[in-house]
C-alpha positions as CSV (number, residue, x, y, z in Angstrom):
1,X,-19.3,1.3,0.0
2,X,-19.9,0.2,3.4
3,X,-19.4,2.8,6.0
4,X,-18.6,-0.2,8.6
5,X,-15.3,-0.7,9.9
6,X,-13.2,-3.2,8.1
7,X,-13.2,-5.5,11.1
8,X,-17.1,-6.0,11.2
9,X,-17.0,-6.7,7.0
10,X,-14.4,-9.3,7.9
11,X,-12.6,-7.6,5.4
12,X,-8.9,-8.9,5.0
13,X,-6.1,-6.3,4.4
14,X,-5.7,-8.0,0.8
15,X,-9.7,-7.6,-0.2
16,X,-9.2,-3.7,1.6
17,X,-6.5,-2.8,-0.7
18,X,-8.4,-4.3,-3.9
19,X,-11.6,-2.3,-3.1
20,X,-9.6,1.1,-2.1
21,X,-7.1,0.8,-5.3
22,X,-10.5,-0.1,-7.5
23,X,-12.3,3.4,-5.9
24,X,-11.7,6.6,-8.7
25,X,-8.5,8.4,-8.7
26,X,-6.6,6.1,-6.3
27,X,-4.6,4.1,-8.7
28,X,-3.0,7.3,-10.0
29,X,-2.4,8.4,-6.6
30,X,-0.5,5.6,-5.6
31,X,1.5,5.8,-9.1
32,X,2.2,9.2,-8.4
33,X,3.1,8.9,-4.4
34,X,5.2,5.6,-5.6
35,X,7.4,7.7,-8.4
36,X,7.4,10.9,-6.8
37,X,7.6,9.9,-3.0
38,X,9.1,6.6,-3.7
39,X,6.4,5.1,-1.3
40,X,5.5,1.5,-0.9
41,X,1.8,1.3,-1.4
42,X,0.9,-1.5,-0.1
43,X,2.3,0.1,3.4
44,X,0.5,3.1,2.9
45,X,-2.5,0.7,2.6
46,X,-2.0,-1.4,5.8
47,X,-2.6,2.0,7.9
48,X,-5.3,3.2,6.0
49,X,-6.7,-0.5,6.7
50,X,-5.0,-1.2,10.1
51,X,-7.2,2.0,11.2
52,X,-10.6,0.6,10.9
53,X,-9.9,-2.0,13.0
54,X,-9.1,0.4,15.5
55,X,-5.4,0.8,15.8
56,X,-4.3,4.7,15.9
57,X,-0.5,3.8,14.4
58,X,1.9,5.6,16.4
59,X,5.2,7.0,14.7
60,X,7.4,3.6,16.1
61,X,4.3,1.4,15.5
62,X,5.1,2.8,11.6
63,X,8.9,2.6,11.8
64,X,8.5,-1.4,13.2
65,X,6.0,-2.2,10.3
66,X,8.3,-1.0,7.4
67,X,11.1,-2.8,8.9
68,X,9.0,-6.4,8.5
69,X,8.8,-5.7,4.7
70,X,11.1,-2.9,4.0
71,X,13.9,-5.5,2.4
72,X,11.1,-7.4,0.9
73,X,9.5,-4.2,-0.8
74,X,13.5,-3.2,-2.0
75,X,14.8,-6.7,-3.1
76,X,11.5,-8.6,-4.7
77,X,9.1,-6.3,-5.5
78,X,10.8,-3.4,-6.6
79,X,13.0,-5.5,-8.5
80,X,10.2,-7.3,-10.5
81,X,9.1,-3.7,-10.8
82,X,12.3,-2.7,-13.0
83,X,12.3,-5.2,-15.2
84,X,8.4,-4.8,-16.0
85,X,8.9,-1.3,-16.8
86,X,12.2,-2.0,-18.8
87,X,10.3,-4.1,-20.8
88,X,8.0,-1.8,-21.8
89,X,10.9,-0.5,-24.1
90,X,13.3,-2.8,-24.7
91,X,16.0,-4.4,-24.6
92,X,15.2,-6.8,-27.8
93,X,13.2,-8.5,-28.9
94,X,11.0,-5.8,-26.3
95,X,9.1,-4.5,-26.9
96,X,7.0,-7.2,-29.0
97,X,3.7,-9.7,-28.4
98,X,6.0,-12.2,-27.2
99,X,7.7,-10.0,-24.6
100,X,4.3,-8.4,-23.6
101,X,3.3,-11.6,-22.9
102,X,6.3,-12.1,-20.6
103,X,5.4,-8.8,-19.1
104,X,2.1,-9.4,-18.6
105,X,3.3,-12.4,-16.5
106,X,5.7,-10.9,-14.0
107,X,2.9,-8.2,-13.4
108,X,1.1,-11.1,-11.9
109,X,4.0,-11.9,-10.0
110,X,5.3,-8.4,-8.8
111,X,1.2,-8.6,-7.6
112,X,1.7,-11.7,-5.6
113,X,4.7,-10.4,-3.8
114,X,2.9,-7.5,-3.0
115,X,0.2,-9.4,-1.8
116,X,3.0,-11.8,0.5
117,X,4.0,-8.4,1.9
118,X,0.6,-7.6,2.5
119,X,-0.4,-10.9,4.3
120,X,3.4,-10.4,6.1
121,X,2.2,-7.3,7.4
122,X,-1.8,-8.1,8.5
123,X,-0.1,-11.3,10.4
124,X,2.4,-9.4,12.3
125,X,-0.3,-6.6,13.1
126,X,-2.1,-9.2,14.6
127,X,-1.3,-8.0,18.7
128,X,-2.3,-4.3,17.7
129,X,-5.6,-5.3,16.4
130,X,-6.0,-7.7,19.4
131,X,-5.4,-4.4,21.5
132,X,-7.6,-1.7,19.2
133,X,-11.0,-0.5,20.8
134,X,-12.0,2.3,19.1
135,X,-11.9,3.6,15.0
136,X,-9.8,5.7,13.8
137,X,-9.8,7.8,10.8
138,X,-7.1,6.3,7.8
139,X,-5.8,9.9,7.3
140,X,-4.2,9.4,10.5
141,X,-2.4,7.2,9.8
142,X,-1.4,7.4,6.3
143,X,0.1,11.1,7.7
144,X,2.6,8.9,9.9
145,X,2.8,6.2,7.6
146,X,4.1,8.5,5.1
147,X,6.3,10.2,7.2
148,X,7.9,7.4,8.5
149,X,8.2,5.8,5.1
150,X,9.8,9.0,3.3
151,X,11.3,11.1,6.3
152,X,9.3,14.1,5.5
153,X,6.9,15.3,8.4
154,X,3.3,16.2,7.7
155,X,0.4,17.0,9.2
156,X,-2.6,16.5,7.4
157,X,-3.1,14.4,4.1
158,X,-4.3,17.6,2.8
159,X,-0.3,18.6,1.8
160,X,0.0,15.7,-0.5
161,X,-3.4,15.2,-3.1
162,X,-2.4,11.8,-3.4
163,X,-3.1,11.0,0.4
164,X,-6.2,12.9,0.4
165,X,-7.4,10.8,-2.4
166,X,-6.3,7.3,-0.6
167,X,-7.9,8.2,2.6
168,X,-11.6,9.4,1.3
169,X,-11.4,6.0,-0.8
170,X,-10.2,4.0,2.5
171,X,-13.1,5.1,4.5
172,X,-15.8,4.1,2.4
C-alpha cells in the first residue's frame, strides 16, 4: 500500500473505503463496531479518508457530517440491512436458493446506498478539503468520529480494537 496521502493517489472516498475494508481484519472490525457500537461505517470511513487529504475533523465538523447522512444511514440503508439479515432465516420460502438469490441482490443494493452516502458525504466535504494543508493521522479522526457517532468519549483508538484495526489499515 502506498504510504501517499489519498489526495496525491487521486484516490476517491469510494476506492479508499474498498482498499481499507479489503486490508486483513477490517471487515470484522467494522461488523463488530456496527453490532456492538451501532456505528455507520461508511462514516467512520470518510474521517479515516477525509484525514489524508489533510482535514483534522473537529468535534462539530463530525456532528455536521452525520447529520448529511444520518437519516439516510437510518431509513435506506439500515433498512435494506434488516431485511438481508432476516432473510438469512426466514420468513418462508427463506431461507432457500431462490431467496438467497433475492438476498444476494439487495446486498448489492444496501452497497449502492452505502456508496450514495459515501459520494453524499465526499461532495459535501468538498470546502474542508479545499481548506486542508497538512496530513493528519486517521486515528484522529476516527476517535471523534466515533464519539460523535455513538456519544461515548475516547481518547485514543487504542480503547476500542476495532478502531485500532481501521486506522493502521487507513494509513497504508
Amino acid at each position: 500500500m502506498s504510504s501517499q496521502p489519498a489526495e496525491e493517489r487521486s484516490e476517491t472516498l469510494w476506492e479508499f473505503c474498498l482498499r481499507v475494508y479489503a486490508a486483513p481484519g477490517v471487515a470484522p472490525a467494522c461488523l463488530e463496531l456496527q453490532e456492538t457500537h451501532d456505528v455507520d461505517v461508511p462514516l467512520l470511513l470518510f474521517s479515516a479518508w477525509i484525514a489524508l487529504v489533510g482535514v483534522r475533523m473537529t468535534p462539530d465538523q463530525a456532528h455536521l457530517a452525520r447529520s448529511w447522512v444520518v437519516e439516510w444511514q437510518h431509513q435506506v440503508v439500515k433498512v435494506l440491512r434488516s431485511l438481508r439479515t432476516r432473510l438469512k432465516t426466514g420468513p418462508a420460502p427463506a431461507p432457500s436458493g431462490p431467496t438467497e438469490t433475492f438476498r444476494t441482490t439487495i446486498k448489492r443494493v444496501e452497497l449502492e446506498a452505502e456508496k450514495l452516502e459515501l459520494e453524499t458525504l465526499e461532495t459535501q466535504a468538498a470546502v474542508w478539503r479545499a481548506e486542508a494543508d497538512r496530513r493528519v493521522a486517521p486515528s484522529e479522526n476516527l476517535v471523534t468520529m466515533f464519539s460523535a457517532i455513538t456519544g461515548q468519549p475516547i481518547v485514543s483508538t487504542l480503547q476500542i480494537p476495532s478502531l485500532s484495526v481501521i486506522a493502521a489499515a487507513s494509513a497504508g
